[in-house]
LOROVEX-140796 format. One record per residue: residue number from 1; chain; y, x negated, z of N, C-alpha, C in turn. Coordinates in nm, 3 decimals, padded with zeros to 5 digits. Atoms other than C-alpha are relative to their C-alpha. Layout:
<sites>
+-----+-----+---------+---------+---------+---------+---------+---------+---------+---------+---------+
: seq : mol :    n.c2 :    n.c1 :    n.c3 :   ca.c2 :   ca.c1 :   ca.c3 :    c.c2 :    c.c1 :    c.c3 :
+-----+-----+---------+---------+---------+---------+---------+---------+---------+---------+---------+
: NUM :   A :       Y :       X :       Z :       Y :       X :       Z :       Y :       X :       Z :
...
+-----+-----+---------+---------+---------+---------+---------+---------+---------+---------+---------+
</sites>
This chain:
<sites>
+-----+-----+---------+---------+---------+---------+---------+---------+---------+---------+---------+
: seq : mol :    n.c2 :    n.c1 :    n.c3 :   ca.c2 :   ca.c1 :   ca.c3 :    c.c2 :    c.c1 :    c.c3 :
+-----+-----+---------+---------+---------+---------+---------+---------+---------+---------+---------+
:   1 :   A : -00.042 :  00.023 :  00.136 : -00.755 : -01.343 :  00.706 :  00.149 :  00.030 : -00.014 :
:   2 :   A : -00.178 : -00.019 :  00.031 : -00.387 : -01.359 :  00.593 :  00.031 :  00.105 : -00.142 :
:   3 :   A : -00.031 : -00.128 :  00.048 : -00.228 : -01.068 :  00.413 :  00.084 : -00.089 : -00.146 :
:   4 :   A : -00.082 :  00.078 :  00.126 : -00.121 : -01.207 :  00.056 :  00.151 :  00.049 : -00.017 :
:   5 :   A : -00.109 : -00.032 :  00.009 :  00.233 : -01.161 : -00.028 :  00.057 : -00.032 : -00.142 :
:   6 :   A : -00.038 :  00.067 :  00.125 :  00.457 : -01.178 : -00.355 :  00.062 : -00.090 :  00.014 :
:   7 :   A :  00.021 : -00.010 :  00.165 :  00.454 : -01.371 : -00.626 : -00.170 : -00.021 : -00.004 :
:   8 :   A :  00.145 :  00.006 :  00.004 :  00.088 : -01.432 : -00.549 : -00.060 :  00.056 : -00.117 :
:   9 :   A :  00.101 : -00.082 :  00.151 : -00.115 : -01.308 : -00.906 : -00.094 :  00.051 :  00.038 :
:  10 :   A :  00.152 : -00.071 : -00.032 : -00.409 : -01.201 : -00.710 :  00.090 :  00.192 :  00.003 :
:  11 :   A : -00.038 : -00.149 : -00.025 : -00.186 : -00.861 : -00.652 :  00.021 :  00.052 : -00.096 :
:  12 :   A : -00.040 : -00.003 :  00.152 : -00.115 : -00.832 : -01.028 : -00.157 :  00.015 : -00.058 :
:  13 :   A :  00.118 : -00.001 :  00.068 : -00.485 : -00.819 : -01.080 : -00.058 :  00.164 :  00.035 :
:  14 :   A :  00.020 : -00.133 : -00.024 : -00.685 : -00.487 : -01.149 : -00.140 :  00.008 :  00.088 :
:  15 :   A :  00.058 :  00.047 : -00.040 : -00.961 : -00.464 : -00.925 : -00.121 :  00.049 : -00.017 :
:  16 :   A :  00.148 : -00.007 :  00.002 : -01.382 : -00.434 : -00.938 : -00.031 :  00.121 :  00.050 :
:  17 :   A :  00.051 : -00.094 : -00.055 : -01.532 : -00.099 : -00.876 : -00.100 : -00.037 :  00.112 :
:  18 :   A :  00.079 :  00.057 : -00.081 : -01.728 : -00.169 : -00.574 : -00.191 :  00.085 : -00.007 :
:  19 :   A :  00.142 : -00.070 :  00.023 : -02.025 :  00.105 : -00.678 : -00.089 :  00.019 :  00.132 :
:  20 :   A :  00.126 : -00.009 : -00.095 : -02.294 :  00.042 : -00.400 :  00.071 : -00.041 :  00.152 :
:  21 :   A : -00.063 :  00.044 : -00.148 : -02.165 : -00.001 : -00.035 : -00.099 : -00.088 :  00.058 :
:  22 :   A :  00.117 :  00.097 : -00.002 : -02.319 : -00.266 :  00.124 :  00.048 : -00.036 :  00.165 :
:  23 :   A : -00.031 :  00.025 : -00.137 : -02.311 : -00.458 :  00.478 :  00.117 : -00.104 : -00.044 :
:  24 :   A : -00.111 :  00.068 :  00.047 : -02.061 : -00.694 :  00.282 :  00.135 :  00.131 :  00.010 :
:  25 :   A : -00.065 : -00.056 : -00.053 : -01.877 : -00.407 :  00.235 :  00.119 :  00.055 :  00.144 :
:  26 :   A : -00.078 : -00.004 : -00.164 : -01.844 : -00.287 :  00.599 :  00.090 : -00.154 :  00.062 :
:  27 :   A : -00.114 :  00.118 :  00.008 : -01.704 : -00.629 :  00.654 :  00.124 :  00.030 : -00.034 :
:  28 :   A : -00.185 :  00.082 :  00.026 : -01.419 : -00.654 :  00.448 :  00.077 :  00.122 : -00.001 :
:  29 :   A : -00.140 : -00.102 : -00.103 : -01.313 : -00.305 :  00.603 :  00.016 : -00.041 :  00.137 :
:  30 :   A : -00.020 :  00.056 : -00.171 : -01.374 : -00.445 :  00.965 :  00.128 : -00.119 :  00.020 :
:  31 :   A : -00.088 :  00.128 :  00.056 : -01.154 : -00.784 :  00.793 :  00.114 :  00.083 :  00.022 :
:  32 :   A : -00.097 : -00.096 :  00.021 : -00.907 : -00.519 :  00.703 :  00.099 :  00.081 :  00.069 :
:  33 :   A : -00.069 : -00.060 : -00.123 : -00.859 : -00.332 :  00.955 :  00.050 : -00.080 :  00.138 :
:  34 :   A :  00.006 :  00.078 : -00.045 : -00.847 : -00.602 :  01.139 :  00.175 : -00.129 : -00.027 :
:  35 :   A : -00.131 :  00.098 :  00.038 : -00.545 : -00.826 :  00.979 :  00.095 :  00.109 : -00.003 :
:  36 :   A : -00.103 : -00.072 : -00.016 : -00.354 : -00.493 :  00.956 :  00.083 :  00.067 :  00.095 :
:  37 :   A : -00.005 :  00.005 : -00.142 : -00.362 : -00.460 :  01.337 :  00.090 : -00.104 :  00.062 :
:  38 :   A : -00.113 :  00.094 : -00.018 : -00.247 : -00.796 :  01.341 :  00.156 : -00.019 : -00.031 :
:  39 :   A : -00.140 : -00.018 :  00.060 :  00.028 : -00.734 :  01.115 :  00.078 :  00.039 :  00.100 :
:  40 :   A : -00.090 : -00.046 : -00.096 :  00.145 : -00.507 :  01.296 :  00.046 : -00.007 :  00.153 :
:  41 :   A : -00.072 :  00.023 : -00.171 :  00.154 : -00.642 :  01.642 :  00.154 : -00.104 : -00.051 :
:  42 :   A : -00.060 :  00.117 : -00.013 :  00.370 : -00.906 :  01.480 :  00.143 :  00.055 : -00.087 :
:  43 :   A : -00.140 : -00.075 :  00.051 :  00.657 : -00.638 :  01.359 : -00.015 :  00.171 :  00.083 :
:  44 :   A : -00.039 : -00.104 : -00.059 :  00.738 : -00.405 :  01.601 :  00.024 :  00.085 : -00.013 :
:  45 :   A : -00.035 : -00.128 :  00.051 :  00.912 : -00.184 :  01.419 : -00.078 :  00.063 : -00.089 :
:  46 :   A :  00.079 : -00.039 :  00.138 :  00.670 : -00.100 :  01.152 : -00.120 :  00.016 :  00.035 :
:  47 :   A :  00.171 : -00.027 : -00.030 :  00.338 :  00.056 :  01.120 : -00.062 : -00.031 : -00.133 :
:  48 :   A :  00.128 :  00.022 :  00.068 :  00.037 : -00.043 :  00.945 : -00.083 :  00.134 : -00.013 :
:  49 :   A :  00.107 : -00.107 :  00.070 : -00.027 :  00.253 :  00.735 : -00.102 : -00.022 : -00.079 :
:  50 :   A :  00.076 : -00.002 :  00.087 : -00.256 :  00.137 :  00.514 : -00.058 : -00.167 : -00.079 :
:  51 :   A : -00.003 :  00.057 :  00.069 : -00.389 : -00.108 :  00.346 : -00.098 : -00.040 : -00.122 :
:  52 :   A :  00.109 :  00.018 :  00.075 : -00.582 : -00.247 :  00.023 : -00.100 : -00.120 : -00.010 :
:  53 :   A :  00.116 :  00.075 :  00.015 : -00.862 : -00.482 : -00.048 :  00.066 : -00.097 : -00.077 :
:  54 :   A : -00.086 :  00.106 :  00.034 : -00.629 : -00.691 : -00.284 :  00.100 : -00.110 :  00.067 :
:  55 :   A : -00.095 :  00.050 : -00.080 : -00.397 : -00.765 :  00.003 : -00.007 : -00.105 :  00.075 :
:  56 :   A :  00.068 :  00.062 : -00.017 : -00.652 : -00.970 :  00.121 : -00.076 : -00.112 : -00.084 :
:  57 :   A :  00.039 :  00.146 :  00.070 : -00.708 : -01.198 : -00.161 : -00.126 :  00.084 : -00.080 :
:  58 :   A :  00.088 : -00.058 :  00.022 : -01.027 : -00.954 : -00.227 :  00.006 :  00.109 : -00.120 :
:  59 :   A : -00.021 : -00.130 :  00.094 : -01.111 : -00.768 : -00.581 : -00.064 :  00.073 : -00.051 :
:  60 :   A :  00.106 : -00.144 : -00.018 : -01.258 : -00.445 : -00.463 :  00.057 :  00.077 :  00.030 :
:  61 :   A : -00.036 : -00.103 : -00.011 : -01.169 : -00.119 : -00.508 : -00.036 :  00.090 :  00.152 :
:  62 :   A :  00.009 : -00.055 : -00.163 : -01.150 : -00.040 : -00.110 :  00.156 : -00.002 :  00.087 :
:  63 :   A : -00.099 : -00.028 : -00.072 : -00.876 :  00.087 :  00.096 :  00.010 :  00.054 :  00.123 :
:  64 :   A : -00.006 : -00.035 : -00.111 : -00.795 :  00.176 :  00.465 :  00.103 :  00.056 :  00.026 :
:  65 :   A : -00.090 : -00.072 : -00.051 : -00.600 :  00.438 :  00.614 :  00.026 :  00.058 :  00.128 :
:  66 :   A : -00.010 : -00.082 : -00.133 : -00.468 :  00.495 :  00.913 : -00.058 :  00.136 :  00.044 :
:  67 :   A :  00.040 : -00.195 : -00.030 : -00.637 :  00.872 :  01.089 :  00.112 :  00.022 :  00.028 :
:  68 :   A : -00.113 : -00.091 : -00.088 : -00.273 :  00.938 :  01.255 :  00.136 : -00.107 : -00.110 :
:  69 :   A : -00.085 :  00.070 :  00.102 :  00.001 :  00.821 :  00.979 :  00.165 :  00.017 :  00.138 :
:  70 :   A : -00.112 : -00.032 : -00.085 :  00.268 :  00.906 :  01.296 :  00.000 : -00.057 :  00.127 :
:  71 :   A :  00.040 :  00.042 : -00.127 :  00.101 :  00.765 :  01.592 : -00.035 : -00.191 : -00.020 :
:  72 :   A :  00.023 :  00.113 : -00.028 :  00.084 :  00.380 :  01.644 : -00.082 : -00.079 :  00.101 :
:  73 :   A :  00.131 :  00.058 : -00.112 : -00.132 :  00.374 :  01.980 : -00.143 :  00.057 : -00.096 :
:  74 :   A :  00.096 : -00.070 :  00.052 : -00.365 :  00.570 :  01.735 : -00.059 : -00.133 : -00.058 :
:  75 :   A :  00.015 :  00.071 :  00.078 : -00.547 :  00.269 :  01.606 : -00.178 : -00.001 : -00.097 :
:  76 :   A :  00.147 : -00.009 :  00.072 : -00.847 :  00.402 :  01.383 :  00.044 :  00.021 : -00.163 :
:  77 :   A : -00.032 : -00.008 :  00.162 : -00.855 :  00.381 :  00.998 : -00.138 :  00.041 : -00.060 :
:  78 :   A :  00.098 : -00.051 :  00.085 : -01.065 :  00.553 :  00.753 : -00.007 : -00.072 : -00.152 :
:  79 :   A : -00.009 :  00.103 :  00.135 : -01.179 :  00.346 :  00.475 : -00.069 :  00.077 : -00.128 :
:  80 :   A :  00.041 : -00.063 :  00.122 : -01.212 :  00.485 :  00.110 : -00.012 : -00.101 : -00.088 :
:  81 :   A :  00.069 :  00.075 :  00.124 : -01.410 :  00.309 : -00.177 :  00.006 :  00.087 : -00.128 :
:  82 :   A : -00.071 : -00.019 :  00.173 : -01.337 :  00.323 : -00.559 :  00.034 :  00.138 :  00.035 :
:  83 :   A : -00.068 : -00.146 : -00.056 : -01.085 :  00.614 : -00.482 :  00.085 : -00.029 : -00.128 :
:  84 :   A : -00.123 : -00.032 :  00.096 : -00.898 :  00.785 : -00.755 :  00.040 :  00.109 : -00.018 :
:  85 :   A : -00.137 : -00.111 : -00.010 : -00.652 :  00.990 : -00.836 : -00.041 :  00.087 : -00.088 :
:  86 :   A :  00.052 : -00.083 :  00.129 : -00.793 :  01.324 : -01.026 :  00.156 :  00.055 : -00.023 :
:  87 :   A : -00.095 :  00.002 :  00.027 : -00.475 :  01.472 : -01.012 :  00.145 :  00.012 :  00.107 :
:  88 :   A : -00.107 : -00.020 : -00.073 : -00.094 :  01.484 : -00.923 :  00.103 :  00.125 : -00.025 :
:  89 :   A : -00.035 : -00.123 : -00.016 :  00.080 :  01.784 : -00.860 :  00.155 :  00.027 :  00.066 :
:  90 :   A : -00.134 : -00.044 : -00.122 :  00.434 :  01.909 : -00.661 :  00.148 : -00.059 : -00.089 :
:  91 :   A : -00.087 :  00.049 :  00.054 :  00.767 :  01.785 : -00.716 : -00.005 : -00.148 :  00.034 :
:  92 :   A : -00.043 :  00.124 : -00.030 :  00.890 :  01.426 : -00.740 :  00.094 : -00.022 :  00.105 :
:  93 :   A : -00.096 :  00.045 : -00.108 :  01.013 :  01.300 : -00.404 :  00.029 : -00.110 : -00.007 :
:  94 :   A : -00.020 :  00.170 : -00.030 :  01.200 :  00.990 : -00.352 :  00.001 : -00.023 :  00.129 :
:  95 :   A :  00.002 :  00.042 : -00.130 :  01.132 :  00.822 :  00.000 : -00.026 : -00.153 :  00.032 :
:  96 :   A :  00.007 :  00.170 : -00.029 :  01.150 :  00.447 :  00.163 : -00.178 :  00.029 :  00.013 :
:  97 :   A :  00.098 :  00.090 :  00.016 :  00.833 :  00.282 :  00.098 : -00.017 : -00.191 :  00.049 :
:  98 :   A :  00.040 :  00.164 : -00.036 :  00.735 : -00.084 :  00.255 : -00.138 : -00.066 : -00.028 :
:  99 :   A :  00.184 :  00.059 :  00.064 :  00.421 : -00.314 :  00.169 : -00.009 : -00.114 :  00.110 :
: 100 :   A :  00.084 :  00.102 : -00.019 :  00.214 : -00.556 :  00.340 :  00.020 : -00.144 : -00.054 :
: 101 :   A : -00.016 :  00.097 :  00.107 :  00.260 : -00.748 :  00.070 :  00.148 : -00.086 : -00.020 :
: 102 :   A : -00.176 :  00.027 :  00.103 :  00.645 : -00.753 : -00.025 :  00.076 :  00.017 :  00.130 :
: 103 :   A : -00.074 :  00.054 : -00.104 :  00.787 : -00.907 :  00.301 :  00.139 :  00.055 :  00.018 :
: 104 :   A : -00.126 : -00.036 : -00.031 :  01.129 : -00.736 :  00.452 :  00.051 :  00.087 : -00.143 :
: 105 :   A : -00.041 : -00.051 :  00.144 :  01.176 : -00.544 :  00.100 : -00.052 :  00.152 :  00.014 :
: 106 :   A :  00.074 : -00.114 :  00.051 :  01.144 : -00.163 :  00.096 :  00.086 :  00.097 : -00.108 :
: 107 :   A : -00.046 : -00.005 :  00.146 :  01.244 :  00.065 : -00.167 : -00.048 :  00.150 : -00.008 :
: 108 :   A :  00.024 : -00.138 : -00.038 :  01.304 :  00.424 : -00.197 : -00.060 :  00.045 : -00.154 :
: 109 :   A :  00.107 :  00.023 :  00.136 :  01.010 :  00.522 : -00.463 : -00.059 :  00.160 :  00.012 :
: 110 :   A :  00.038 : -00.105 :  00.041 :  00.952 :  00.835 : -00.645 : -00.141 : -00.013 : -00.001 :
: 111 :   A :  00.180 : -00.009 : -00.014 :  00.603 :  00.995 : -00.606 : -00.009 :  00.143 : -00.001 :
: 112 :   A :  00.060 : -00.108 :  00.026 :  00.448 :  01.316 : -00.688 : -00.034 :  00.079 :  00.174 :
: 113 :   A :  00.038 : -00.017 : -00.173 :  00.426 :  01.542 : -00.322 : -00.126 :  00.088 :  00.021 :
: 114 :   A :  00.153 : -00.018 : -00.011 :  00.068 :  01.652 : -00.395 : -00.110 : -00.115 : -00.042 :
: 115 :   A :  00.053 :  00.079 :  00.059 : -00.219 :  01.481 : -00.464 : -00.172 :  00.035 : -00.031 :
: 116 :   A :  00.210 : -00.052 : -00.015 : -00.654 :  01.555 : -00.538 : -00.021 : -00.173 : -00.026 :
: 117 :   A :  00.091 :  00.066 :  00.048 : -00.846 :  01.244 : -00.467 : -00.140 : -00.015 :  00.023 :
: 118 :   A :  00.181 :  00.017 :  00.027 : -01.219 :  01.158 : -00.545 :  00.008 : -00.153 :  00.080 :
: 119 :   A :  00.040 :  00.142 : -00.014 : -01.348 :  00.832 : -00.317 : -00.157 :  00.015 :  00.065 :
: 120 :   A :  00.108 : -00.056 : -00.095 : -01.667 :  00.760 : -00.086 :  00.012 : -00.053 :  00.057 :
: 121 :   A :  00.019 :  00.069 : -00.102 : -01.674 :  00.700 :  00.261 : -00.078 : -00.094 :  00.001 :
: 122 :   A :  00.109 :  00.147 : -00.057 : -01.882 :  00.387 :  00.425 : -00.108 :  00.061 :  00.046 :
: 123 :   A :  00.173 : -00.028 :  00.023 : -02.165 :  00.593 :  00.439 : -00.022 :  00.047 : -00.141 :
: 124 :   A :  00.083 : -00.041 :  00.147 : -02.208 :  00.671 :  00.075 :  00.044 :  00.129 : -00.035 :
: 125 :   A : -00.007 : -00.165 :  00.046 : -02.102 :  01.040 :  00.053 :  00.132 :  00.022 : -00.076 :
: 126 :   A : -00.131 : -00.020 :  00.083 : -01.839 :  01.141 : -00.187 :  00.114 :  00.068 :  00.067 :
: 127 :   A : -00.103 : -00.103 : -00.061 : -01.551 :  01.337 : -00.059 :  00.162 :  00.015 : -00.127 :
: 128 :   A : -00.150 : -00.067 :  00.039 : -01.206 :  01.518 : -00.242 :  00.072 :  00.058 :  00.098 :
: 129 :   A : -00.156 : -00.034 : -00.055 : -00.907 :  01.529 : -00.065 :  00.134 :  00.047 : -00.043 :
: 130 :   A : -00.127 : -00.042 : -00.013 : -00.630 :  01.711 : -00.102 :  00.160 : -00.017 :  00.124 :
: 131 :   A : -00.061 :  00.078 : -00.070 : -00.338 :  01.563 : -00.014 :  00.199 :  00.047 : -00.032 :
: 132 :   A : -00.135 : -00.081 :  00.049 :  00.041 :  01.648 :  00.059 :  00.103 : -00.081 :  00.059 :
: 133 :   A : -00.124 :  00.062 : -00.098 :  00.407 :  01.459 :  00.182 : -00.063 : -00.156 :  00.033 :
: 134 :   A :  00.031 :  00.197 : -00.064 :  00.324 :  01.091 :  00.376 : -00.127 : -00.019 : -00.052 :
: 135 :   A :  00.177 :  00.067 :  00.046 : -00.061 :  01.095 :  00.292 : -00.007 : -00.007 : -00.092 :
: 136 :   A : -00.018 :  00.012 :  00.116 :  00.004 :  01.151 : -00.066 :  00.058 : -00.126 : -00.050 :
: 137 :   A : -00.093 :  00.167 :  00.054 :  00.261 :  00.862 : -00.112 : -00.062 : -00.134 :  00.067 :
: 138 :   A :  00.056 :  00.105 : -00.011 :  00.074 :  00.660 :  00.112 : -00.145 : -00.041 : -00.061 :
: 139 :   A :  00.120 :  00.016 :  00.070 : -00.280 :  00.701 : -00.082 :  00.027 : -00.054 : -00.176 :
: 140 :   A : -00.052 :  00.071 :  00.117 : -00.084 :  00.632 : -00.410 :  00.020 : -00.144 :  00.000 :
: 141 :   A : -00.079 :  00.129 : -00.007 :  00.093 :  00.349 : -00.286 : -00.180 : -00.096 :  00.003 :
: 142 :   A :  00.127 :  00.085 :  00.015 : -00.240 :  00.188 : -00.197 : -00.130 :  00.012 : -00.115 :
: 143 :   A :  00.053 :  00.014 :  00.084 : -00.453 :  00.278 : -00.490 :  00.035 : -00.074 : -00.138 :
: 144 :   A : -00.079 :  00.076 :  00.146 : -00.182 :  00.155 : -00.709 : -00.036 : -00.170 :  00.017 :
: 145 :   A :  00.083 :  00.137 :  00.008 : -00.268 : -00.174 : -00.553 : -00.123 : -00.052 : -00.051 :
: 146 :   A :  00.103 :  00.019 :  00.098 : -00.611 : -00.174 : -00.698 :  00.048 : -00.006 : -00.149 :
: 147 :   A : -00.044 : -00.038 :  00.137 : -00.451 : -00.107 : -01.055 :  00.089 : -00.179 :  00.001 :
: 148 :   A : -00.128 :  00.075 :  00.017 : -00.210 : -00.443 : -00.968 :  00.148 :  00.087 : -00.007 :
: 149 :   A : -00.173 : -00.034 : -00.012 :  00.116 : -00.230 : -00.919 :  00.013 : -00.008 :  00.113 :
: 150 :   A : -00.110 :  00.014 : -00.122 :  00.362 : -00.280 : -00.645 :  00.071 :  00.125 :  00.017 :
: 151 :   A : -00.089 : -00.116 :  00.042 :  00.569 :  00.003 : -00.544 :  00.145 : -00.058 : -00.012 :
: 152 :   A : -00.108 :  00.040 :  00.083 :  00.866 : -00.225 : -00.633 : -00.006 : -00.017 : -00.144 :
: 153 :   A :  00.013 : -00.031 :  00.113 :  00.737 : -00.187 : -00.978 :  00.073 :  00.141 : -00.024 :
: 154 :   A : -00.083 : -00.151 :  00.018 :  00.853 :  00.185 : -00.966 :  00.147 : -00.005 :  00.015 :
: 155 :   A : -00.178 : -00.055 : -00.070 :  01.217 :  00.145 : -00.825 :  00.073 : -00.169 : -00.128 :
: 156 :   A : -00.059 :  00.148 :  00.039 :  01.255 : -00.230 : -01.054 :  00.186 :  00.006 : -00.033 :
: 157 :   A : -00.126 : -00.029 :  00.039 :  01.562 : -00.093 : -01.219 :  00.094 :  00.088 :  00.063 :
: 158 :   A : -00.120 : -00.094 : -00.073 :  01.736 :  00.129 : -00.984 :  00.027 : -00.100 :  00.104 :
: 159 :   A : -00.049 :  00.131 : -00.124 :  02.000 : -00.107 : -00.810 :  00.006 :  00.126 :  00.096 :
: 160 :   A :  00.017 : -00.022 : -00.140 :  01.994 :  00.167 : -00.536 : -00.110 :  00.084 :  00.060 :
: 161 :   A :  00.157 : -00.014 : -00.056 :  01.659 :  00.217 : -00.455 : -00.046 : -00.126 :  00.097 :
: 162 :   A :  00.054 :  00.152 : -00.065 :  01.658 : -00.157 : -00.255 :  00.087 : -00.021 :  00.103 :
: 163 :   A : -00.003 : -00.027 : -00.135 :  01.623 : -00.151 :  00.110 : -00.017 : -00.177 :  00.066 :
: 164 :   A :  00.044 :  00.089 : -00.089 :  01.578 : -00.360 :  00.428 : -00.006 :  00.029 :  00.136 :
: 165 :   A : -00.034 : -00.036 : -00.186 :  01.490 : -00.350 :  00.806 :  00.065 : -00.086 :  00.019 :
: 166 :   A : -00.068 :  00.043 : -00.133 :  01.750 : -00.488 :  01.006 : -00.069 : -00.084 :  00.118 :
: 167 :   A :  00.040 :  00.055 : -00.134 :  01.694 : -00.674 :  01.312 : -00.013 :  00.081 :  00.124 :
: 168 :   A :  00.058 : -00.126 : -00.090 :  01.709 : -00.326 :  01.486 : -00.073 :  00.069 :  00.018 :
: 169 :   A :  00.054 : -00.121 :  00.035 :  01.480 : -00.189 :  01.298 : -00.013 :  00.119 : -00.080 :
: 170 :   A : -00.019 : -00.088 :  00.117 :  01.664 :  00.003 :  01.082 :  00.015 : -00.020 : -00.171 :
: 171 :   A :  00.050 :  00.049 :  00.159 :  01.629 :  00.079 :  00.671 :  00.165 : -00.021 : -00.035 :
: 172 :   A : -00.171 : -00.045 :  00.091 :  02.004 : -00.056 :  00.504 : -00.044 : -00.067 : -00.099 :
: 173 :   A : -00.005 :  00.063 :  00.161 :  02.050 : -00.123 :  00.164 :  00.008 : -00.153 : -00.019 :
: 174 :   A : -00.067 :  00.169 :  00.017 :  02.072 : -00.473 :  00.038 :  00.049 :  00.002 : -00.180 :
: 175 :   A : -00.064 :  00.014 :  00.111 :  02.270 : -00.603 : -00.275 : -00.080 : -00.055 : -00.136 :
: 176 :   A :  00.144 :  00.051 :  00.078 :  02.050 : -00.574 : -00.552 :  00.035 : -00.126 : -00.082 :
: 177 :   A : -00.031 :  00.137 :  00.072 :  02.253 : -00.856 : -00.789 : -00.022 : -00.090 :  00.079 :
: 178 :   A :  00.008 :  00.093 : -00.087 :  02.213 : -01.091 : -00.490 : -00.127 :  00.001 :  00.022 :
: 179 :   A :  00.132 :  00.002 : -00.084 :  01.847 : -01.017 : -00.318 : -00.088 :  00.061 : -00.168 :
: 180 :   A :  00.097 : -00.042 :  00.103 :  01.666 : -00.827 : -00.626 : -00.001 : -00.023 : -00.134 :
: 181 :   A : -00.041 :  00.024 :  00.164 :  01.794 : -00.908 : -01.009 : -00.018 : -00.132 : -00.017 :
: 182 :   A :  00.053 :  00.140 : -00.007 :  01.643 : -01.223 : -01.102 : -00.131 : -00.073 :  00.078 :
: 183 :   A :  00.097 :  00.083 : -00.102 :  01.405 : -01.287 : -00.799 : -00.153 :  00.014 : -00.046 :
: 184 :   A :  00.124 :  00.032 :  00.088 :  01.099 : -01.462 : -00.917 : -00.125 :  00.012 :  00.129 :
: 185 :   A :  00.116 : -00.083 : -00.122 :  00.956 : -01.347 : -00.538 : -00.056 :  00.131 : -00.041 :
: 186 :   A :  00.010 : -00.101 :  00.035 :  00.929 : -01.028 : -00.663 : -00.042 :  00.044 : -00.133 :
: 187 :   A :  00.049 : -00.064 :  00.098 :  00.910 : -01.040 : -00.983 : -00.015 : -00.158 : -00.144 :
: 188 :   A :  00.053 :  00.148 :  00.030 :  00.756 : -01.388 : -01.108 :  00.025 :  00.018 : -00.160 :
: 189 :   A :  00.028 : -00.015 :  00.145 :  00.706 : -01.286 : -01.493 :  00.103 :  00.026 : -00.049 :
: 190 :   A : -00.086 : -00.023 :  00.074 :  01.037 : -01.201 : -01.578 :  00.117 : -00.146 : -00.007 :
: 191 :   A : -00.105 :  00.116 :  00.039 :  01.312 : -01.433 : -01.760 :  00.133 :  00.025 :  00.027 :
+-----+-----+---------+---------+---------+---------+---------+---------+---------+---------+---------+
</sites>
């Protein structure tokens, strides 16, 4: 399956509690985990932390997370269903953020550096996590996708919050009046 990208509206949508786990289910985490593998063979520099069930065209409250957010031969993901956020906690960090979704675009995006969430594994059992630094911002970032937000929704108005990898690899700024102010890739609904 192919990884949707913006201006697409399916990512703008909020998505279906999934309630009952099912063998459909396990699927469209096997799907999942599966195209985000691919992704990432096909960008070197970048890892496939995470991804959501929207990203996929799909609108169910299900998400996958890397087990090793640091390791890249590590390739196992833990998948959480209707997961939410009880609460957020710590200070506000700002740090580069990239998507699945939002092609060569990342974007240094404030986020809370705690986190408590409620989801249930793919066997049915509930679990709360407490959560702190990379796993925090990356469990946000992907729940916010169920909700329809982007994490270029958070940074829209700060011209220097807007990034890019390089051809080396590395994060440099790009010129937000040129690449971000106006672009209807990014941000389709505005005039």
């Amino acid at each position: 399956m192919d990884i949707i990208t913006t201006p697409d509206p399916r990512l703008r949508e909020k998505s279906k509690k999934v309630n009952k786990i099912t063998d459909e289910t396990r699927e469209i985490v096997d799907k999942m985990v599966k195209a985000s593998l691919e992704w990432e063979e096909e960008h070197p520099y970048e890892l496939s932390a995470a991804m959501a069930a929207p990203q996929l065209g799909i609108n169910q409250r299900i998400i996958i997370i890397r087990d090793d957010l640091e390791d890249k031969k590590n390739t196992s993901f833990t998948a959480l269903i209707d997961p939410k956020v009880i609460k957020t906690e710590g200070k506000i960090e700002k740090d580069h953020e990239g998507c699945l979704s939002v092609p060569k675009i990342y974007g240094l995006v404030p986020r809370p550096y705690k986190a408590r969430i409620k989801a249930k594994i793919l066997d049915g059992t509930e679990v709360r996590i407490k959560t702190a630094g990379t796993l925090t911002r990356t469990l946000l970032h992907e729940i916010d996708h169920l909700d329809g937000i982007l994490f270029i929704d958070h940074i829209k108005d700060d011209k220097d919050a807007w990034f890019e990898l390089n051809e080396k690899g590395d994060i440099v700024p790009i010129d937000y009046d040129k690449r971000v102010k106006g672009n209807k890739e990014l941000f389709p609904d505005e005039d």
